[in-house]
Structures are given as C-alpha cells and as structure tokens.
N, C-alpha and C positions, 0 to 999 in steps of 0.2 A: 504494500500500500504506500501511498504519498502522506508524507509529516513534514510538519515546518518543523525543521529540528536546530536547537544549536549548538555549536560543534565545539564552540572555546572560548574563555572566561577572557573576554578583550569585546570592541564594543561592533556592533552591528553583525557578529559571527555567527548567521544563520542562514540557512537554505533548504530549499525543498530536498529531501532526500526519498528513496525505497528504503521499507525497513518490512519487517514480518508484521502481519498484523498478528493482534496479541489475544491470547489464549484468556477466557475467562476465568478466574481463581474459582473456588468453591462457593463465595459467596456474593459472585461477581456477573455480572451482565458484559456484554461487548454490544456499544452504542454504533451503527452506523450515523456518522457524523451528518449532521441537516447541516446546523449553521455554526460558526466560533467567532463571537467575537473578540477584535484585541482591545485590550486593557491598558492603562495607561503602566501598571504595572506590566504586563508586557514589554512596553516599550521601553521602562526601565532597566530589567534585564537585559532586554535587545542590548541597547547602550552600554550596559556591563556599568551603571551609576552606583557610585557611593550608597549601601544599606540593601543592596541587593549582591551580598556576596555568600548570601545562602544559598541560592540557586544553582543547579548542577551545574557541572559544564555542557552535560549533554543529555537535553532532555527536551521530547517535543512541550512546543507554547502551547496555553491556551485551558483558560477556565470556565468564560461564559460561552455555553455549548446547549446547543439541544439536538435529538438525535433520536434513532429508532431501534430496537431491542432489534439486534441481528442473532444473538444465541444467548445462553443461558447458561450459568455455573452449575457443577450438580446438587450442591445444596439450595437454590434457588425456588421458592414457588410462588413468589408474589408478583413475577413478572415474567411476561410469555415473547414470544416474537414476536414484533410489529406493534409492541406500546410502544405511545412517543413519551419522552422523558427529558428532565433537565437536571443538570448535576449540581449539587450544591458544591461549592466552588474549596472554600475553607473547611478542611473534616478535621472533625476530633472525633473517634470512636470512643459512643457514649458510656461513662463510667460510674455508677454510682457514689464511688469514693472521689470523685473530680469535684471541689467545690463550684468550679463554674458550668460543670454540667446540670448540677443540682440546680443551679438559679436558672438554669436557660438560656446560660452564656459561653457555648462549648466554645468559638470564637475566641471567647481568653484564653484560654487551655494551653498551658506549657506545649502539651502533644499535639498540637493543632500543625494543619501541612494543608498545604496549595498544589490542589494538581496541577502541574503543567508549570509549577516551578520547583516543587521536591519529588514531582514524576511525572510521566507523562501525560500531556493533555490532549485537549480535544481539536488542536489544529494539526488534523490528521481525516484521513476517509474513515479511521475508526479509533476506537478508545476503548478502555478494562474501565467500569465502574462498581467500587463494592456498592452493593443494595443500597446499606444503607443512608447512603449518600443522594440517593435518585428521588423525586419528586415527579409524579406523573402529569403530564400534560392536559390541562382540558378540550375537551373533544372539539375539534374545528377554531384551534388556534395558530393561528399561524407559528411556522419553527420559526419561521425569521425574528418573527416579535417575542414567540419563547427562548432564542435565544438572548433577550436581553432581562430575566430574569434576574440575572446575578448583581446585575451593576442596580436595575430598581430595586430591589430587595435592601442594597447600601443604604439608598437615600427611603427606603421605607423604614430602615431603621434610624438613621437618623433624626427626619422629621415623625414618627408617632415614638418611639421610644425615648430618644437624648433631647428632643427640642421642648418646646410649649407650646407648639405651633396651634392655632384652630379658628374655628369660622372670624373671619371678622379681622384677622391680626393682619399690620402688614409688615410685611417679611421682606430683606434686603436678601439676594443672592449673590454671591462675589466669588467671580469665577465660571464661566459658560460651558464648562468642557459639559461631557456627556454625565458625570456625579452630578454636576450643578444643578443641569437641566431638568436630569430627573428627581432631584431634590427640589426643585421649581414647580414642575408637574404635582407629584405628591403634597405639597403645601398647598398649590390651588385645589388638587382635589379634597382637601377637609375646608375648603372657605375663604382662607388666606388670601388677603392681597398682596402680588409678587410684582417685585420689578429686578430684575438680573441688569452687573454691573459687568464690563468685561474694557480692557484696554484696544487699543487701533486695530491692533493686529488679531483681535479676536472679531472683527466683524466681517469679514466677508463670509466664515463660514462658518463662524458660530451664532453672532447676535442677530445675523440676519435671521439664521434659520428659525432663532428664539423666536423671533419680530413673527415668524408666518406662521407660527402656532400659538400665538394672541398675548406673548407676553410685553411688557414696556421692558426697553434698555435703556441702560445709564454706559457712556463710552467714558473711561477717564483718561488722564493721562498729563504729562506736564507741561501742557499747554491748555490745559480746561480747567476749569474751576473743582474744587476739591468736591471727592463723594460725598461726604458728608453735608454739602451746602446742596448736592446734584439731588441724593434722598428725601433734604428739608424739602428743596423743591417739588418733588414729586407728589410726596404723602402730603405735605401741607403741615409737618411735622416729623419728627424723628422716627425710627421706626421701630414695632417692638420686638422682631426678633431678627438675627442678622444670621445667613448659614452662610462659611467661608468654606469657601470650595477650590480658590485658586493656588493655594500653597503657597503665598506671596508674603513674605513677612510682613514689609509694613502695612499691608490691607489689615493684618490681625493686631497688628500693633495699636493701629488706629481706630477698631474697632468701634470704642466708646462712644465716638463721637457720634455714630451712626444711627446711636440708641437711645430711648427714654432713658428715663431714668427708671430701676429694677429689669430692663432688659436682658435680654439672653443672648449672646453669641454661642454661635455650635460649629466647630472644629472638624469636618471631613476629609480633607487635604492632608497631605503630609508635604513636610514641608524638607527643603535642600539646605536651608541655612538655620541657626538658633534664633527666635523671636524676641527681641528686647522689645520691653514693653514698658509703661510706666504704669504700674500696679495701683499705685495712688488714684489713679482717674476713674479707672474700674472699680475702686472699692467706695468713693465717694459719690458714684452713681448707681452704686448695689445692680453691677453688669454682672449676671453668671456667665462665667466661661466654662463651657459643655466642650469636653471629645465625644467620638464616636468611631467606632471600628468595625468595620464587616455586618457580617449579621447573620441571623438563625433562621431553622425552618418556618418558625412565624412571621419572619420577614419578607420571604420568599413565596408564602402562600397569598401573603399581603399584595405583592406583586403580581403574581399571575393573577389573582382578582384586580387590580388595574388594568391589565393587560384586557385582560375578558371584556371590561367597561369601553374599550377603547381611548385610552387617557392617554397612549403615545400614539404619535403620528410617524409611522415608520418611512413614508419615502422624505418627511422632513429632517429625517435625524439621524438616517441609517444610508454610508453607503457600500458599496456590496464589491464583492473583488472574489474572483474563483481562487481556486485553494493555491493553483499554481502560478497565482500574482499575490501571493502572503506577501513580498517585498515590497513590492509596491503601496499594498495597506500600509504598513509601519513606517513607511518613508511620507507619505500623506499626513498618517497621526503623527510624525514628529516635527512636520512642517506644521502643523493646522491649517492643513489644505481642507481637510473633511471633519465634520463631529464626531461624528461614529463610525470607524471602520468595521464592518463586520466581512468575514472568510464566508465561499458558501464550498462545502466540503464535500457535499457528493450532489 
C-alpha cells in the first residue's frame, strides 16, 4: 500500500513510500482509509520543530482519519466489514487505577500516545486501529466531514468544557487557523456572538473563508489600530470571553485588555516562545486564564453531533489533495495557502 511516511528526524523528511499493509492485532480492526486530515501538529513534525522530538523517525502521519472496517482482529465483535468509523486521535488504554481516566480525562495520562506520531497513522490506503479507540460513524455522513472529527472535538472541548462560553456572550477569537474556526463555529452554535481576529497574511485564505460562512473579522497588524480598541469597536464594549488560538505570545500577553472585567481567556495554541505577561492586569480585572488540551470520547461525540446539524461548511474550509500529492498538502499548510488540508486516501 501507499503511506506518507517519514524517513528522518531533520525537517520536511517525508515521502510517499510502499510499505505492507498491516495485519490487525487481536483487538484491532484494519481501516480502509476515506479521508486524513493534516494537523498543524503534523506539520510540526514535518518540520522536525522544537517539542516534537518524541516523534519516531519513521513513522506514517496522520490522526484525523475516517475510514471503512476492511477486516477484523480475532478477538473483535463489535465491528464487522464495511462500518464506517473514526479514530480517536490521543489513546490512553483505559485504567481504572489512572487518576485521569477516573475523571474523564484519559488525554492527561502519563500513557497517553498519538497515532501517527508514536505509530503509524492514517495517511496511508490503510491503518491497524485497537477497538477501543474507534467511534462509529452516523449513517449518511459524509467521510470527508467525518474526517474532521478530531480537530472539532479540540474546540468542543475547549469551548463547553475549559471556556464559559453560552447564549448571548461575545467571544473574541485570535487566530483563524482551522482550531480557531472550529472553536468559532462551536461558540456560535451555543449562542455566542463571535468575531475572529487574524493578521494580513491570514486573509486570503483564512479570514476570507471565515467572512463566507457568516463570521465578522478583525485584521490586525502594525499599521492598524490595536485589537483591543478593533473588539471595543465591534461589541460596542469589551468582550466576555477571549479563545486564543494563534500561538502568538503577545496576543496572550495582551489579553486583558480585550476583556470585561471577570472575563475569561482560554489557551488552545501552543505556543514557540515563553509568554511574558504582566500578571498585575489580569488579577486587577479578575481575567481567568483557562488551558485546554485535546479531548475525550465526549468530545468527539459532541462533534459528530455538529457535524450531523451541518454546522461546518466543508467546501469553505476543507481543501482536498489525493494521497499521492500529501506534499503538496503540507507545503500549502505551511504557507497558509489553504485552511484545511485534508489527504483523500483511497
């Protein structure tokens, strides 16, 4: 079979290869591959960047995947050939003695592993998924839009679990990538009024795309007048909760300003450099600052129920590349030529 595999811990070291397709373990399915999206973490890896040095040297990309049961493990019987399915991306096999299994939070889990960057993933014609990691697909949903599962299910954990978010709030978004957006979506679908902030070079193929599926944008940059007077503008007043999505230090830095007073900043980015801040400003405006990390089969169920609603608009946000133009996706996502690169694998 064809796998975007990479070959060596140095930066852009990857290529279409043949490799065997892979035998199901005992408690494992083999996914004929629909669709795989890349990940921004993908493209970190690609790149070989600082804090991606956990990653094999050689190992195919690729987590958010949807896909069709092509065989079956012999311990298997919850899944036959020809269900469609989606993988949960971050697995901890669950543990009763795990304290964050016990809360609902396998995601913290010491033991916690990413397919398709501590094994192989699903940018491939096929892929090994243990069960319990699979999520079934509802009947007449698109794989394209089940493949983006994984990355909603982020911003579904972010906004109903780490945020405050709900009817009526308005909410600053910072940072247009594909986290943001569907952290955008998510908050308007509980009520929220959203305006997403994105810099020059984020507007041909990000903020516009925002713009055609009904959101307002704020362009900043240093020759425009500051966010935070761009948000007053907008709302007609501060706003109450702020999700940063860009990784951009001083956006988080300067958060405060953005916010009432008792607002909430939420943290989904990871960020390339240390954040100075000045604490003082945050604590004399009682600003919480929220992280947020990954997220669980609740999250994910949360998701493919948006999906079902139709709350993403897949030819605005999604664009498509055959498995044996993977290179070209990832040279797109690193330019921000497109929002969304998704792989179609068979």
């Amino acid at each position: 079979m064809k796998a975007f595999r990479r070959h060596a811990k140095e930066p852009r070291a990857a290529r279409l290869e043949e490799v065997n397709v892979p035998e199901p373990g005992e408690n494992e399915v083999l996914l004929r591959v629909s669709n795989c999206g890349i990940c921004g973490s993908d493209l970190h890896a690609w790149l070989d960047h600082p804090g991606y040095e956990f990653v094999l040297e050689k190992v195919t990309f690729g987590h958010e995947l949807s896909g069709i049961v092509e065989k079956v493990g012999p311990s298997v019987a919850d899944w036959k050939i020809g269900d469609h399915a989606v993988m949960i991306a971050l697995q901890t096999h669950h543990d009763d003695e795990d304290p964050y299994c016990r809360q609902g939070l396998p995601q913290l889990s010491a033991r916690r592993r990413v397919q398709g960057l501590h094994l192989d993933g699903g940018m491939a014609e096929f892929v090994a998924v243990d069960t319990e990691f699979l999520i079934p697909v509802p009947e007449g949903l698109d794989m394209r839009l089940a493949a983006l599962t994984e990355p909603l299910s982020v911003a579904e954990h972010c906004i109903g679990n780490r945020s405050s978010i709900g009817q009526g709030d308005k909410v600053l978004v910072t940072g247009p990538g594909i986290i943001g957006a569907f952290c955008a979506i998510s908050a308007r679908h509980r009520g929220a009024e959203v305006v997403i902030a994105g810099t020059e070079r984020d507007e041909k193929a990000r903020l516009s795309a925002l713009r055609s599926i009904g959101f307002p944008t704020l362009t900043v940059g240093p020759d425009l007048p500051p966010l935070h007077e761009r948000v007053k503008d907008h709302f007609g007043e501060e706003a109450d909760a702020h999700v940063e999505a860009s990784g951009a230090s001083p956006v988080l830095a300067d958060a405060w300003q953005n916010l009432k007073m008792n607002g909430v900043v939420t943290v989904v980015a990871l960020y390339g450099a240390k954040v100075d801040f000045d604490v003082t400003q945050f604590v004399r405006r009682q600003i919480d600052v929220r992280v947020t990390y990954a997220s669980s089969m609740p999250d994910y169920l949360g998701a493919l129920d948006l999906l079902q609603q139709d709350a993403v608009d897949l030819d605005a946000l999604v664009s498509l590349y055959p498995l044996a133009e993977a290179e070209q996706g990832f040279l797109h996502g690193e330019a921000q030529e497109v929002l969304k690169p998704m792989l179609v694998c068979n």
